[in-house]
C-alpha positions as CSV (number, residue, x, y, z in Angstrom):
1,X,16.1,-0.8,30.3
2,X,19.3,-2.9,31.2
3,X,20.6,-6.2,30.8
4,X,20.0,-10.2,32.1
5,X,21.7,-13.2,32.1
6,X,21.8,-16.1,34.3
7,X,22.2,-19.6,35.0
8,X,19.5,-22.2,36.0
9,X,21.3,-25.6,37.2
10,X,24.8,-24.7,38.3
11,X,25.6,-27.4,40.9
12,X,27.8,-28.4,37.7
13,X,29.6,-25.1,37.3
14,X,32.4,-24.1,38.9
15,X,33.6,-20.4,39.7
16,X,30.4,-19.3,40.0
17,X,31.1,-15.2,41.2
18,X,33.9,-15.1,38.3
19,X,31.6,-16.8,36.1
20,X,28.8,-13.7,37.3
21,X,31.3,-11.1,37.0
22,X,31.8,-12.1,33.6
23,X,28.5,-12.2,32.0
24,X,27.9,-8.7,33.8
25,X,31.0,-7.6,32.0
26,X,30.0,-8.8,28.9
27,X,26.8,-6.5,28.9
28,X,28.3,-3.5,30.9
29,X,27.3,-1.0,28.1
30,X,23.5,-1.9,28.4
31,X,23.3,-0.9,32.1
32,X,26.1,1.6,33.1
33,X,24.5,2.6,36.7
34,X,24.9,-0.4,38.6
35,X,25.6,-4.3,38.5
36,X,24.0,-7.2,40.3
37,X,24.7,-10.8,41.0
38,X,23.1,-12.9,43.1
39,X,23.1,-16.7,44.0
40,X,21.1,-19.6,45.7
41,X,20.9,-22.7,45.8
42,X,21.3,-23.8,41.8
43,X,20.6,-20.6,40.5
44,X,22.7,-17.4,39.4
45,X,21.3,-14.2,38.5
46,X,22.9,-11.2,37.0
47,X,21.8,-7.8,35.9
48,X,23.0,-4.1,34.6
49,X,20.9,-1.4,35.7
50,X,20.2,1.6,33.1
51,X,18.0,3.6,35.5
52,X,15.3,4.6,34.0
53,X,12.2,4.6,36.7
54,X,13.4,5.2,40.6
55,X,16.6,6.3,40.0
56,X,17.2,5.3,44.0
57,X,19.8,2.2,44.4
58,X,16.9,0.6,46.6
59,X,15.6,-0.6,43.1
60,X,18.8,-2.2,41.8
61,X,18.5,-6.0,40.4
62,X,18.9,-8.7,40.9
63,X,15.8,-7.4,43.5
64,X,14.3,-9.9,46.0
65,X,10.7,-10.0,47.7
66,X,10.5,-9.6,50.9
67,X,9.9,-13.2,52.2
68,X,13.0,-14.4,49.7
69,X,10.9,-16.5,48.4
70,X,10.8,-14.7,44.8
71,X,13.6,-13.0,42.8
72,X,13.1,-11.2,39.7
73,X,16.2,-9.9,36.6
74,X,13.9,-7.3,34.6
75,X,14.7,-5.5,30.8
76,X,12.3,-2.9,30.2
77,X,9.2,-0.9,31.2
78,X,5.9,-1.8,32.4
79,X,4.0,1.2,31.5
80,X,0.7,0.4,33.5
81,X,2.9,-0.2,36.2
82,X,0.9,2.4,38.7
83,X,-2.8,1.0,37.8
84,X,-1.1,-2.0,38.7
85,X,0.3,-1.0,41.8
86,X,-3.2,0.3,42.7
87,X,-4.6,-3.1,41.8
88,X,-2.5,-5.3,43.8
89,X,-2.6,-2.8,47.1
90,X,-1.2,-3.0,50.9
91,X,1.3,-0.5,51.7
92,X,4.5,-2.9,51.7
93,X,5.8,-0.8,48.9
94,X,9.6,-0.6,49.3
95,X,10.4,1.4,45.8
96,X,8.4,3.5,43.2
97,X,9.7,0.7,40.4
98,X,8.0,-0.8,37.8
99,X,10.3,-4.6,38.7
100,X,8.8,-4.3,42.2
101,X,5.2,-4.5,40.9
102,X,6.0,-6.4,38.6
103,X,7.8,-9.1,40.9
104,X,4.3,-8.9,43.2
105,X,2.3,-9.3,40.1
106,X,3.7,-12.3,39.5
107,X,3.8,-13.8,43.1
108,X,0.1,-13.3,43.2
109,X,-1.2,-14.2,39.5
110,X,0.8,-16.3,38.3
111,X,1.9,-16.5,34.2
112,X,-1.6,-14.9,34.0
113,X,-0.1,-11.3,35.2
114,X,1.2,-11.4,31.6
115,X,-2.1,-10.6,30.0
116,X,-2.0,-7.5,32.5
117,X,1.1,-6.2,31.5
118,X,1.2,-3.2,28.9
119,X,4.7,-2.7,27.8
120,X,8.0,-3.9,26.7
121,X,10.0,-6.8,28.4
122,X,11.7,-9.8,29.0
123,X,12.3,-10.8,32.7
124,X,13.2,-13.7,34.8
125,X,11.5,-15.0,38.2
126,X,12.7,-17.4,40.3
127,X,10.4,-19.4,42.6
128,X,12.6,-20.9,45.7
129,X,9.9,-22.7,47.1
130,X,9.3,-24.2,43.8
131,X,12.1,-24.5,42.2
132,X,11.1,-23.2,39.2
133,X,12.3,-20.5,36.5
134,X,10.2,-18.6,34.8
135,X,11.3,-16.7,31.6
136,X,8.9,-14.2,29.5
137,X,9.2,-12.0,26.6
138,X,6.3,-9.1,25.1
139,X,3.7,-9.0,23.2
140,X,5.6,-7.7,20.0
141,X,8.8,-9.0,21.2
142,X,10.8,-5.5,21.3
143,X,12.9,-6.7,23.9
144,X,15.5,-10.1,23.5
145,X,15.8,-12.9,25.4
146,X,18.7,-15.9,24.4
147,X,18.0,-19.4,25.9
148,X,20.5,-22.2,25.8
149,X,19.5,-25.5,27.3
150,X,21.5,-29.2,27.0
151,X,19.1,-30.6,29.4
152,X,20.8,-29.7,32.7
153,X,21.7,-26.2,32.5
154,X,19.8,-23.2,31.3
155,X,21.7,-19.9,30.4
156,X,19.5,-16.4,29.8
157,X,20.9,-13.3,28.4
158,X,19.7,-9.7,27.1
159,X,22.9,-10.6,24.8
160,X,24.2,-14.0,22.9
161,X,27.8,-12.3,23.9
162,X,26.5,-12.6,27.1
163,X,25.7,-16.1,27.2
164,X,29.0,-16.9,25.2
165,X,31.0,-15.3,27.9
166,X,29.3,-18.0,30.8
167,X,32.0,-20.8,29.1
168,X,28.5,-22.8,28.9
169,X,27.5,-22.3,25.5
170,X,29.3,-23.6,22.2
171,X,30.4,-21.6,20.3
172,X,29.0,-23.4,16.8
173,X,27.6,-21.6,14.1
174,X,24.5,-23.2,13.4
175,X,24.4,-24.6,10.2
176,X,20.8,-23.7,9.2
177,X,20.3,-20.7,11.0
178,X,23.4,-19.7,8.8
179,X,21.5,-20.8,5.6
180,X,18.8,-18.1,6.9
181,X,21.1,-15.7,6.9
182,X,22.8,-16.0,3.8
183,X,19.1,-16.2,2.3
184,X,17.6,-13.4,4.7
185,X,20.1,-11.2,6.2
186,X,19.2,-12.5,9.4
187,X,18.3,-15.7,11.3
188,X,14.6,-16.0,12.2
189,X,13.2,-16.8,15.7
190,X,13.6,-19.0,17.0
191,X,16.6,-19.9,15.3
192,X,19.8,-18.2,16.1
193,X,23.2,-17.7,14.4
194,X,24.7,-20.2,17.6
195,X,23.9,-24.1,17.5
196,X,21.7,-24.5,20.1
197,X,20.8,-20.7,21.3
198,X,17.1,-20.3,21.0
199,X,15.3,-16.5,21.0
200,X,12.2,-17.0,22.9
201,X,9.6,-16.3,21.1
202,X,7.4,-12.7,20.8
203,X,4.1,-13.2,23.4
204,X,6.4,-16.3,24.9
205,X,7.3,-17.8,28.0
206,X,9.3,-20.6,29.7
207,X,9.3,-22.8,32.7
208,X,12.1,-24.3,33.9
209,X,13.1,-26.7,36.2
210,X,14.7,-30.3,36.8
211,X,12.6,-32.1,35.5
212,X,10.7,-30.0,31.9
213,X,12.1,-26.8,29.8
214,X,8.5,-25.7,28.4
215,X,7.8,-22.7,25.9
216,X,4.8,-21.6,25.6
217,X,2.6,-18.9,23.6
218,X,0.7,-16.4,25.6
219,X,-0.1,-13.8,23.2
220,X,0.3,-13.6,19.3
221,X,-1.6,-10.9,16.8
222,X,-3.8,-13.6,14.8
223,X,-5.6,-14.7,17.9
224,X,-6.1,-11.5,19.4
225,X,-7.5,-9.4,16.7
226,X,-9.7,-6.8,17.5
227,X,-12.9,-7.1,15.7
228,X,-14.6,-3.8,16.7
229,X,-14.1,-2.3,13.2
230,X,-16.2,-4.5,11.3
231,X,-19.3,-2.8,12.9
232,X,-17.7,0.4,12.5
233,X,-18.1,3.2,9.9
234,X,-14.9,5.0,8.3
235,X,-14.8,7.6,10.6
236,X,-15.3,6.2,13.7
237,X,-12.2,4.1,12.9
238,X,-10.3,6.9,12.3
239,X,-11.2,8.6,15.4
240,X,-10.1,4.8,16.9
241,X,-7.0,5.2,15.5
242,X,-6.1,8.9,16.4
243,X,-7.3,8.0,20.4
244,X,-4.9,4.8,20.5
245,X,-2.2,6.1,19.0
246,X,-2.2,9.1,21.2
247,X,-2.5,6.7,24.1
248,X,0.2,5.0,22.9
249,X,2.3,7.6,22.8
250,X,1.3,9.3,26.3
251,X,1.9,5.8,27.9
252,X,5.1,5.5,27.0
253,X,6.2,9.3,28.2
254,X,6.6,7.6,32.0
255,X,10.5,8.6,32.9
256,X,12.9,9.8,35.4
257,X,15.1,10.9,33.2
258,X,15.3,13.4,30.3
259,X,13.3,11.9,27.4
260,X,13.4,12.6,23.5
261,X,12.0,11.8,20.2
262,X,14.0,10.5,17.2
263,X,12.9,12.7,14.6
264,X,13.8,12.0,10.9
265,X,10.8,14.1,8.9
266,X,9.3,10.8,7.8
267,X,5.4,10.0,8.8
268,X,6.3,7.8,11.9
269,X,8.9,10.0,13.3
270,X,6.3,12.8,12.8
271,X,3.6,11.6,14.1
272,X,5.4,10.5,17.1
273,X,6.6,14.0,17.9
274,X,3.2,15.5,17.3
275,X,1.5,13.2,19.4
276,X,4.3,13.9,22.0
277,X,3.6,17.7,21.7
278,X,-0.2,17.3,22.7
279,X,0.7,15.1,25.6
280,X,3.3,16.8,27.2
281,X,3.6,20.9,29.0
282,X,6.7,22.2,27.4
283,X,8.7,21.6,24.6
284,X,9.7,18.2,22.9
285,X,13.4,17.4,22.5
286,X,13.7,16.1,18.9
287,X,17.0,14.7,17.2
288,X,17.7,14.3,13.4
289,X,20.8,13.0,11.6
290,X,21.5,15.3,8.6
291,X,23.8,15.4,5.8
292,X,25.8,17.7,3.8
293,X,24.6,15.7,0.8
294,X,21.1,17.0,0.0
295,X,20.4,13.7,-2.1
296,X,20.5,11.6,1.3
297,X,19.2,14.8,4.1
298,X,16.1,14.7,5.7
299,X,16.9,18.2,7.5
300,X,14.1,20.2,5.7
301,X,11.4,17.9,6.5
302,X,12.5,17.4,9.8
303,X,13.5,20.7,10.4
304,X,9.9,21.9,9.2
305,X,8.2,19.0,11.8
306,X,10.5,20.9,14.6
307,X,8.8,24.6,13.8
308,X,5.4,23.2,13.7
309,X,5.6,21.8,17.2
310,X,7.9,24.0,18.8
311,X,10.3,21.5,19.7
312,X,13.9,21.7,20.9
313,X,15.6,20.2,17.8
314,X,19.1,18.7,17.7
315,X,20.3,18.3,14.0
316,X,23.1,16.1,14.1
317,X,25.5,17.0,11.2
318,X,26.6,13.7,9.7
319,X,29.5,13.5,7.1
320,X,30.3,9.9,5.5
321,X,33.6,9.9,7.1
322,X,32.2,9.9,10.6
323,X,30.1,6.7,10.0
324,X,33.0,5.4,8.0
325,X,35.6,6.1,10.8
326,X,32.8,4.5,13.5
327,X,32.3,1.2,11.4
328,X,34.5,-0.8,14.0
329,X,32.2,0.6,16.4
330,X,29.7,-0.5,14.5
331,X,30.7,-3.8,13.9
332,X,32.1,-4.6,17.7
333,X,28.3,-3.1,19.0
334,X,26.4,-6.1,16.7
335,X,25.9,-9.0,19.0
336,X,23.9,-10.5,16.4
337,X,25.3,-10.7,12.7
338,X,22.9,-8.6,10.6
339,X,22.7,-6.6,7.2
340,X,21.5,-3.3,8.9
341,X,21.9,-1.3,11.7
342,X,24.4,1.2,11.1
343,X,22.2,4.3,11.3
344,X,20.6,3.3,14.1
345,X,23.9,3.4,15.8
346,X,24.5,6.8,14.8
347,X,21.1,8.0,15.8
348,X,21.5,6.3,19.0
349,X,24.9,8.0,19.7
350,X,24.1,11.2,18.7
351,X,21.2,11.0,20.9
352,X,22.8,10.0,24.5
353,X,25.7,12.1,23.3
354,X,23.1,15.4,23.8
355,X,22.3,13.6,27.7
356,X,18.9,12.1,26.6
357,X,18.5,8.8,27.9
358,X,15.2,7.7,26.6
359,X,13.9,8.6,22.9
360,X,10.5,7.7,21.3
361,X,10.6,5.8,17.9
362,X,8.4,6.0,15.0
363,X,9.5,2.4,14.0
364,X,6.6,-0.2,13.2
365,X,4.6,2.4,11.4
366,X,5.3,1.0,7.9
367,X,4.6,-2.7,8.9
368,X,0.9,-1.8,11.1
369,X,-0.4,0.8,8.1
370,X,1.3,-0.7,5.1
371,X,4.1,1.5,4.1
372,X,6.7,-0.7,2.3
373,X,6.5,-1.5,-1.1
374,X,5.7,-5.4,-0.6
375,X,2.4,-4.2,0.3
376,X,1.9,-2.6,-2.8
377,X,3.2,-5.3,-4.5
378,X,1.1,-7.5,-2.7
379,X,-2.0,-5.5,-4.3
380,X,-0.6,-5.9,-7.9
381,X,-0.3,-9.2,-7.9
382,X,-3.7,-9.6,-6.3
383,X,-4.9,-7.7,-9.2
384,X,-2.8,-9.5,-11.8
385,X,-4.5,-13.3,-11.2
386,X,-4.8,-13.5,-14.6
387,X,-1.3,-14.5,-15.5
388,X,-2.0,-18.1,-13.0
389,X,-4.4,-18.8,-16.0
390,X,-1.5,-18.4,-18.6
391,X,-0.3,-22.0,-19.7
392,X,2.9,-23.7,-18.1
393,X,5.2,-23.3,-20.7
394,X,4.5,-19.6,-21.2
395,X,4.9,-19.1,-17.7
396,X,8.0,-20.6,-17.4
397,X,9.5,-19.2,-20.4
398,X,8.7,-15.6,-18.8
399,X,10.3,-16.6,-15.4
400,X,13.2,-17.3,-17.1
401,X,13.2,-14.3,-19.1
402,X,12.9,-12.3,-15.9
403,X,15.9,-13.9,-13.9
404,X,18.1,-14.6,-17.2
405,X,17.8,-11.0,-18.1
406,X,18.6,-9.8,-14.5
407,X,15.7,-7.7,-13.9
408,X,15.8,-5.8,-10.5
409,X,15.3,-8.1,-7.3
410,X,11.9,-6.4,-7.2
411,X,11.2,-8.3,-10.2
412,X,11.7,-11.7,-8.2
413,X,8.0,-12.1,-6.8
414,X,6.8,-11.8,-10.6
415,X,9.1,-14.7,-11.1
416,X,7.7,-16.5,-8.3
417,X,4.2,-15.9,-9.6
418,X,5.3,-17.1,-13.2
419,X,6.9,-20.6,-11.7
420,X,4.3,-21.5,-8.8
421,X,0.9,-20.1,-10.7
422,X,0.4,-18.7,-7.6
423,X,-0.9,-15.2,-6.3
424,X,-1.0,-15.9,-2.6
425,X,0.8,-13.4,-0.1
426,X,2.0,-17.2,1.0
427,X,3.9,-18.0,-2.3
428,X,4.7,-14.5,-3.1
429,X,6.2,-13.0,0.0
430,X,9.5,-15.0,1.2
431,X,10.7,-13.9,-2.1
432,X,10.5,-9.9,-1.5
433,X,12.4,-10.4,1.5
434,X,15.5,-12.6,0.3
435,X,18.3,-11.4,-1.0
436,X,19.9,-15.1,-2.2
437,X,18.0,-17.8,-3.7
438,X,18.6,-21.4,-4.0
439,X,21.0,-20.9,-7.2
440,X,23.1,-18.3,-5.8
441,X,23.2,-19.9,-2.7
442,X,24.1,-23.2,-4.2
443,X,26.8,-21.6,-5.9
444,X,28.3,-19.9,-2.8
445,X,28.2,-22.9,-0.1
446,X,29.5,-26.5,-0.4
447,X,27.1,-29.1,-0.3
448,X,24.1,-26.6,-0.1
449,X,20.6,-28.8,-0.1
450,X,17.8,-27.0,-1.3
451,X,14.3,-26.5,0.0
452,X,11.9,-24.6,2.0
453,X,13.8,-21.9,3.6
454,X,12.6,-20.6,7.2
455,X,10.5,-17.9,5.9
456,X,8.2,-20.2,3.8
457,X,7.7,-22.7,6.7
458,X,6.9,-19.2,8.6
459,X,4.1,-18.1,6.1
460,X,3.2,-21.7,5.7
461,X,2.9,-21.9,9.8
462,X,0.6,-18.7,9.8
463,X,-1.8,-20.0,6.8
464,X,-2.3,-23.5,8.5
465,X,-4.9,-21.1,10.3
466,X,-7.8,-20.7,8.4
467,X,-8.5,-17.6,9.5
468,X,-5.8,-16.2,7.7
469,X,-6.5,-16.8,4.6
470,X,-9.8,-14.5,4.8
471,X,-8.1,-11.4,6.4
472,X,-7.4,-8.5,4.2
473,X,-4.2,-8.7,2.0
474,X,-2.8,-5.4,4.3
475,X,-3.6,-7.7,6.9
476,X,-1.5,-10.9,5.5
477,X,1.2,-8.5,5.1
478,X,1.2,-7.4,8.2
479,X,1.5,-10.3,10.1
480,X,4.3,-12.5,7.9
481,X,6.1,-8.7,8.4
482,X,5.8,-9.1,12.4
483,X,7.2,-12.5,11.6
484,X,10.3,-11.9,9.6
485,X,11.4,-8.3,9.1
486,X,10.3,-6.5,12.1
487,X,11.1,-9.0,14.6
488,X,14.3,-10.9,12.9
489,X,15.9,-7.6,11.8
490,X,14.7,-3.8,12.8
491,X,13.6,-5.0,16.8
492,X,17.2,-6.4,16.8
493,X,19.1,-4.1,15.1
494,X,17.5,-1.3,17.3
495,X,18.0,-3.2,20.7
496,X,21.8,-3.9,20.2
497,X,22.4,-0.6,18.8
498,X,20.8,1.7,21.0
499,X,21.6,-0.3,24.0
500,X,25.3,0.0,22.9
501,X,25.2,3.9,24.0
502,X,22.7,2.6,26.9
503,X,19.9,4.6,25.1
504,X,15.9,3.4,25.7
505,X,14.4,3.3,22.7
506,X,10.2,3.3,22.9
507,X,8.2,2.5,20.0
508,X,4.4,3.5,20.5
509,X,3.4,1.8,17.0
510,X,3.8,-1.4,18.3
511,X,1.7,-0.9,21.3
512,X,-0.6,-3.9,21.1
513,X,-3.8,-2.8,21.8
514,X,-3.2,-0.7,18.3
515,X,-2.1,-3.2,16.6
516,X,-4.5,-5.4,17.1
517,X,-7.2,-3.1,16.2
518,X,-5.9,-1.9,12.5
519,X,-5.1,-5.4,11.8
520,X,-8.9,-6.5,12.1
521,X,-9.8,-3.7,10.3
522,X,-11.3,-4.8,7.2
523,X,-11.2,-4.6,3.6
524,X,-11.7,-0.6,3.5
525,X,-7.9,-0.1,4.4
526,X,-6.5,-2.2,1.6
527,X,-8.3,-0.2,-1.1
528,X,-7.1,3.5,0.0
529,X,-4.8,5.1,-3.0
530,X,-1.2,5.8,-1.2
531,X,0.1,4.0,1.2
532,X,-0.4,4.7,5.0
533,X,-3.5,7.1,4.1
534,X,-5.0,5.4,6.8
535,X,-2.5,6.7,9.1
536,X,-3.4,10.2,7.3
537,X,-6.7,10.1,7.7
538,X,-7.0,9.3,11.1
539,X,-4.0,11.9,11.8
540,X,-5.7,14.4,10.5
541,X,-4.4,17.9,10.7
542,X,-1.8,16.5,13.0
543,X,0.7,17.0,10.1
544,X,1.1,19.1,7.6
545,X,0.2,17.6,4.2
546,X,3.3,18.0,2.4
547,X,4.9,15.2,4.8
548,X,2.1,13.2,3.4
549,X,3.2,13.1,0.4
550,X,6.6,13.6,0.5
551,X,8.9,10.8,-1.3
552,X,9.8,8.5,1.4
553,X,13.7,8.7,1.5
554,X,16.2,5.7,2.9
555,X,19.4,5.8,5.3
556,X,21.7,5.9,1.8
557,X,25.4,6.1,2.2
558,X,28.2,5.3,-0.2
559,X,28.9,1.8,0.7
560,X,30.1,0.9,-2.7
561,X,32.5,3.4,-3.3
562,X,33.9,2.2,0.2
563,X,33.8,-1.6,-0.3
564,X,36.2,-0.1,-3.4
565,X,38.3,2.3,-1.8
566,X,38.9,3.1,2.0
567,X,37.0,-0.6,2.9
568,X,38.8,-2.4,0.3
569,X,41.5,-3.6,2.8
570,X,39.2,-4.9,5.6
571,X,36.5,-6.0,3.4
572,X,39.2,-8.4,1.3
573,X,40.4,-9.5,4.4
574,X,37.6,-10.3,5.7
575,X,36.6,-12.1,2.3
576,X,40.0,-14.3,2.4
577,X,39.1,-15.2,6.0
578,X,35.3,-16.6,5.0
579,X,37.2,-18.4,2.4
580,X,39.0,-20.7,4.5
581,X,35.7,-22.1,6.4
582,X,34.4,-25.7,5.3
583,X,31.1,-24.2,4.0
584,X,32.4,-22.1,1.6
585,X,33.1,-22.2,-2.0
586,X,36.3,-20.1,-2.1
587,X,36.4,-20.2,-5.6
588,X,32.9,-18.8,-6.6
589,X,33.3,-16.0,-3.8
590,X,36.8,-14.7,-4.9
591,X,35.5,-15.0,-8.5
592,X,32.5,-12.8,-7.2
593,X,34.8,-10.7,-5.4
594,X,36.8,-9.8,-8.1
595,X,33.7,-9.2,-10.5
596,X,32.7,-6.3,-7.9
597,X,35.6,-5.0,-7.3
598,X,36.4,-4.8,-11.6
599,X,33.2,-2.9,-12.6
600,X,30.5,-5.5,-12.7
601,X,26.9,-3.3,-12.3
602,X,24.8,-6.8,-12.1
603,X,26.8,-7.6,-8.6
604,X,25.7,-5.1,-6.1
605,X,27.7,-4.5,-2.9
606,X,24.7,-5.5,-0.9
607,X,26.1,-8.8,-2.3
608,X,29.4,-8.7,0.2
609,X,28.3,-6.6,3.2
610,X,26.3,-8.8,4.9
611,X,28.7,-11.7,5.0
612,X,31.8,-9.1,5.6
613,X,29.9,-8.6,8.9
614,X,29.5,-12.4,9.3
615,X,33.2,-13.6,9.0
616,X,33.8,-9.8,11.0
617,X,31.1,-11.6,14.0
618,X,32.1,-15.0,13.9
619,X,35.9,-13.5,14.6
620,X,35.0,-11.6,17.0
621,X,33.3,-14.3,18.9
622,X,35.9,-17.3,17.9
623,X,32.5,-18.9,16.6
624,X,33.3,-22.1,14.7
């Protein structure tokens, strides 16, 4: 795990080393063990090492082959890297790394090495004979890669601060990818918040040269869906399910250094560590955040997970105040704006803190087996059809009863359903997602235009394919999560925040090879009882069945009592400051401010954080 950046096209840029040294800077806390920089002939590569697989300095980055024709900036494992290294051959080997083989499986397939691949990563190559750049990102697109282009020069970065720090990209807030965010929380692929940055795409690459700058698709989950299950009975697809996740977990166990398991008592976490216990000899090293607060601790459920598998547990005792004394912490360790990410900062701290340098996940459980409640929701809509066949008028007049009377947001799909006299996941789903609509949006932002907003061209994107429309509801669900929420927000969050303590995080329930298979699992899944019983079922005994059905609990802390007392001086401040850009109505946010701050119950502090930690980014950055 580390960080890249570089520059493709810099006969136009001056100061080249300083311009390297900077960018390295820039990302320092992603790779502590050692920096790179290397230059040719209109190309500059730069790289921070966190060592992770040969800890010997012969691996370092940026690492050349040995006829100089190919050089290679890598972020992230390559877990099949031995069957690879066994597939390519000779006895050249000059390291034990996964970049070497991956450098050599590139030099002799091609972009096809990518199908190959089984891990998580986004990499550069350089081809001197060729004169070509090639850029790729994973499967599931766990690990980032920034692209800015204006037709002469390319910049690449694990980071945007990175690429901002090159003096070759803008530093303009784009205006729609800031419309996504006020809608969203987030900007969606392959927007960003930065005029003109692009992410690269999840299963994408990019050639570049002179002469093209070409993205392509190489892997996405609707096109490679497993269809094994359909001739499959129940139980064989459990025992399916059980072997690849346990694969999953064994093949991400590959490490030089001391390795752990994030462990918060929830299914995911728990089955992680389980699965960890039956493929490793000797203990697991688990670590949970717990808090004095029994309303908001997981500690007995994680704590009873620990004793079952014998693991070496770390409870991390968590008071409010610490989280509330890290916040600029926090907020400097965001290199994208976002809603979230907080507690996976403190996880991630915690967790280096106690010398472990690479810790399994349970994250993407809930979007591959269906454990949020828009999948539920999804059902009961499914099975309320009949209210399309109500007439207009009565439809309307109930949508307006819904939003007039304020219901919960998780009213705001019924609302949907009401207006458009539609149940599709399609119609229904950008709206259990947003946390703005057009009205409020309108009301916040000068000159706002309305229309379809990034997630319904997403959704819309994915249905153009027929084959979408017959999959399983679960299924629909699935995928448009990939899409938006995973991707856009938790894969982001938990990149910039672990990677801020140089911590690898692994997450075995994105492993493609499962994901592909429950997602062409057919209609059986969708019409279990409770959610994830899939999951249970093909676990077994693995777990006890009081974490089964246990309530699922959040990360909750006291954020409005803070936005009203110890926050109240930054977040005003901050509030004042987003006032004075062009874009903003500063009389409807003030008004809004002050309604919070007085009392108002129907304005939640959810409301203010996330643009808080915009005008707190864009300051940071001197983003316009």
């Amino acid at each position: 795990m580390c960080g890249i950046a570089g520059i493709i096209g810099t006969r136009g840029v001056g100061g080249l080393h300083a311009t390297g040294l900077r960018m390295a800077q820039a990302m320092a806390h992603r790779g502590p063990d050692a920096e790179g920089i290397w230059q040719d002939e209109d190309v500059l590569f730069i790289h921070r090492r966190l060592s992770i697989i040969d800890l010997d300095h012969v691996s370092d980055q940026p690492f050349l082959s040995d006829d100089g024709r190919f050089a290679i900036v890598f972020n992230g494992e390559i877990y099949n890297f031995r069957d690879l290294k066994r597939e390519l051959g000779g006895d050249d080997w000059r390291t034990a790394s996964d970049t070497e083989v991956l450098m050599k499986a590139y030099a002799k397939w091609g972009r096809a090495c990518l199908d190959k691949l089984e891990g998580m990563f986004a990499f550069a190559i350089w081809d001197r004979d060729q004169k070509l750049a090639f850029l790729a990102r994973d499967r599931m697109g766990i690990k980032p890669l920034y692209v800015y282009y204006n037709g002469s020069v390319a910049v690449f970065a694990s980071e945007l601060r990175t690429l901002l720090a090159s003096d070759q990209v803008p530093r303009r807030l784009d205006r729609i990818g800031l419309d996504d965010y006020l809608r969203f929380q987030t900007v969606h692929a392959p927007r960003t918040i930065l005029e003109n940055v692009r992410i690269l795409g999840p299963g994408s690459f990019v050639e570049i040269s002179c002469a093209k700058f070409e993205e392509q698709v190489w892997w996405e989950p609707l096109s490679r869906l497993d269809q094994s299950a359909k001739d499959q009975d129940a139980r064989t697809i459990r025992l399916e399910i059980r072997e690849r996740f346990i694969k999953a977990v064994e093949s991400r166990l590959v490490s030089d250094v001391p390795l752990g398991a994030f462990l918060s008592g929830g299914i995911d976490s728990s089955a992680v560590v389980g699965a960890m216990a039956e493929c490793i000899e000797g203990p697991v090293h688990s670590f949970s955040v717990e808090f004095e607060d029994q309303r908001f601790s997981e500690a007995h459920w994680a704590q009873l997970i620990a004793r079952r598998f014998g693991t070496v547990h770390t409870p991390i005792r968590l008071e409010a105040k610490d989280l509330l004394d890290s916040l600029p912490d926090i907020l400097a360790a965001m290199d994208h704006p976002s809603g979230d990410g907080p507690n996976s900062y403190v996880v991630s701290r915690a967790t280096k803190q106690a010398g472990v340098t690479v810790a399994l996940s349970g994250l993407g459980g809930d979007e591959v087996f269906g454990g949020y409640p828009v999948f539920e929701r999804a059902m009961d809509f499914q099975r309320m059809h009949w209210l399309t066949m109500l007439p207009t008028m009565v439809r309307r007049l109930g949508a307006w009863t819904v939003l007039k009377l304020r219901y919960p947001e998780s009213f705001h799909s019924l609302a949907w359903v009401l207006q458009t006299g539609s149940v599709s996941v399609k119609d229904i789903y950008p709206s259990s997602r947003s946390v703005s609509n057009d009205k409020e949006l309108s009301r916040l932002m000068k000159n706002h235009e309305m229309g379809e907003n990034e997630v319904e061209l997403l959704a819309k994107a994915l249905y153009a394919d027929r084959t979408t429309r017959t999959l399983p509801i679960h299924t629909q669900v699935s995928l448009l999560e990939f899409k938006t929420y995973l991707q856009n927000v938790l894969l982001r969050d938990i990149d910039q925040m672990s990677m801020a303590h140089a911590l690898e995080v692994r997450v075995p329930f994105l492993d493609h090879r499962l994901v592909s298979y429950v997602l062409g699992i057919p209609d059986y899944k969708q019409h279990l009882p409770v959610p994830k019983q899939l999951l249970a079922e093909a676990l077994g005994d693995l777990l006890p069945s009081e974490v089964w059905h246990r309530k699922k609990m959040g990360f909750m802390l006291p954020w409005e009592q803070w936005m009203k007392g110890e926050l109240r001086t930054m977040c005003s401040q901050r509030i004042d400051a987003l006032c004075d850009r062009d874009w903003v109505d500063s009389a409807a946010l003030l008004g809004l401010w002050r309604q919070f701050l007085s009392g108002d119950k129907a304005i939640s502090w959810s409301r203010f954080w996330y643009l808080i930690v915009l005008e707190d980014w864009l300051r940071r950055n001197d983003v316009e």
